[in-house]
C-alpha positions as CSV (number, residue, x, y, z in Angstrom):
1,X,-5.4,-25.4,-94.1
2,X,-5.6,-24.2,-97.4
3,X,-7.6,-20.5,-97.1
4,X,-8.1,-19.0,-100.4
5,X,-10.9,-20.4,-102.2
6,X,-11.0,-21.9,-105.5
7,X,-13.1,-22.3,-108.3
8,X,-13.3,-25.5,-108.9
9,X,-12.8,-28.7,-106.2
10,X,-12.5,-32.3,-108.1
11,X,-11.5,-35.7,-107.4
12,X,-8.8,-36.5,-109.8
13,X,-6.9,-39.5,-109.9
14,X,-6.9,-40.9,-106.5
15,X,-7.2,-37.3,-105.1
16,X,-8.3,-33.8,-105.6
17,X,-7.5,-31.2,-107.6
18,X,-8.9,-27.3,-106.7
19,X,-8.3,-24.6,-109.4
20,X,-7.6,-20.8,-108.4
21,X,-7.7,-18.0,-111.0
22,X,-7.1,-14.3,-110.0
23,X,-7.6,-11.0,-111.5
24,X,-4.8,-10.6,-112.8
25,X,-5.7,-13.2,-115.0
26,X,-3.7,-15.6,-113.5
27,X,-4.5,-18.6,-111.8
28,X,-2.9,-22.0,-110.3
29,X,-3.9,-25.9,-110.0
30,X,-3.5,-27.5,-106.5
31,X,-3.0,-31.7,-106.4
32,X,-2.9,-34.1,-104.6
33,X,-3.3,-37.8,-106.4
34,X,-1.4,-40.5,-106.8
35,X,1.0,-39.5,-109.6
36,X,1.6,-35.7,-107.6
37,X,4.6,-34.7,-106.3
38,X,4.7,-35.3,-102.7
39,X,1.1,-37.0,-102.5
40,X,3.1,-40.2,-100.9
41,X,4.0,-37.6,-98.2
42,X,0.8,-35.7,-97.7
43,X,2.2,-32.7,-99.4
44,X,0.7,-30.9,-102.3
45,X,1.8,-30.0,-106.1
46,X,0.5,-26.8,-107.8
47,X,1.2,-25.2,-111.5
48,X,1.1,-21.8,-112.4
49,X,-1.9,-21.3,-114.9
50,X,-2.4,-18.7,-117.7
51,X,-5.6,-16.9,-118.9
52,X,-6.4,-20.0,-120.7
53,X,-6.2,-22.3,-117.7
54,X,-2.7,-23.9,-119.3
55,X,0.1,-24.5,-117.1
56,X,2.4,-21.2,-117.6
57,X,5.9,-22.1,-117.6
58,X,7.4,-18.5,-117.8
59,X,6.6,-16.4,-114.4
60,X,8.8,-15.2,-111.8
61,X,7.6,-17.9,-109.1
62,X,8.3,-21.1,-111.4
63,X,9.4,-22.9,-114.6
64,X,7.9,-25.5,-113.5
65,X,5.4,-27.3,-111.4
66,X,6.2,-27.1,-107.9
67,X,5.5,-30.4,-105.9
68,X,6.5,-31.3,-102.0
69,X,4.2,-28.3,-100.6
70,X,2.8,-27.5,-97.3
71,X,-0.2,-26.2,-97.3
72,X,1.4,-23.1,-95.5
73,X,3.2,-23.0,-98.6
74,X,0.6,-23.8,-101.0
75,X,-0.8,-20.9,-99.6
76,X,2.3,-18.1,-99.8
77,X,2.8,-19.3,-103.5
78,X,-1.0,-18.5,-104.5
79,X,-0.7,-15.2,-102.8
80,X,2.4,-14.5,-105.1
81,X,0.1,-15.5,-108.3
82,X,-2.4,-12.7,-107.5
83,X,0.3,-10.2,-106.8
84,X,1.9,-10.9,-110.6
């Protein structure tokens, strides 16, 4: 079970979507829909997020959106965002 509590909890395309953001200034959306990566498998897809709530594609964690997470997992990667 995902612990750390967002800001924002909304059905999105055939599933939810819960947005994070930290003091750092950082912050991170959390999917699971139809088009996610790994929704098919009941795993969850989340993206790094700037200040201005974009997807960041420049941190240490990722380049990218990371899909095929455990919620375990979900988890250790938001508690990387707020240590950035």
């Amino acid at each position: 079970m995902i612990t750390t509590t967002p800001i924002d909890k909304t059905e999105y395309n055939g599933g939810w979507q819960f947005l994070y953001k930290f003091k750092n200034g950082y912050g991170a959306s959390v999917v699971k829909h139809d088009g996610s990566y790994g929704s098919k498998k009941g795993l969850w897809e989340l993206a790094v997020l700037n200040e201005e709530g974009e997807i960041c594609y420049h941190t240490p964690i990722t380049q990218d959106v990371i899909g095929y997470l455990t919620e375990e997992k979900v988890e250790e990667i938001l508690e990387e965002i707020q240590k950035l």
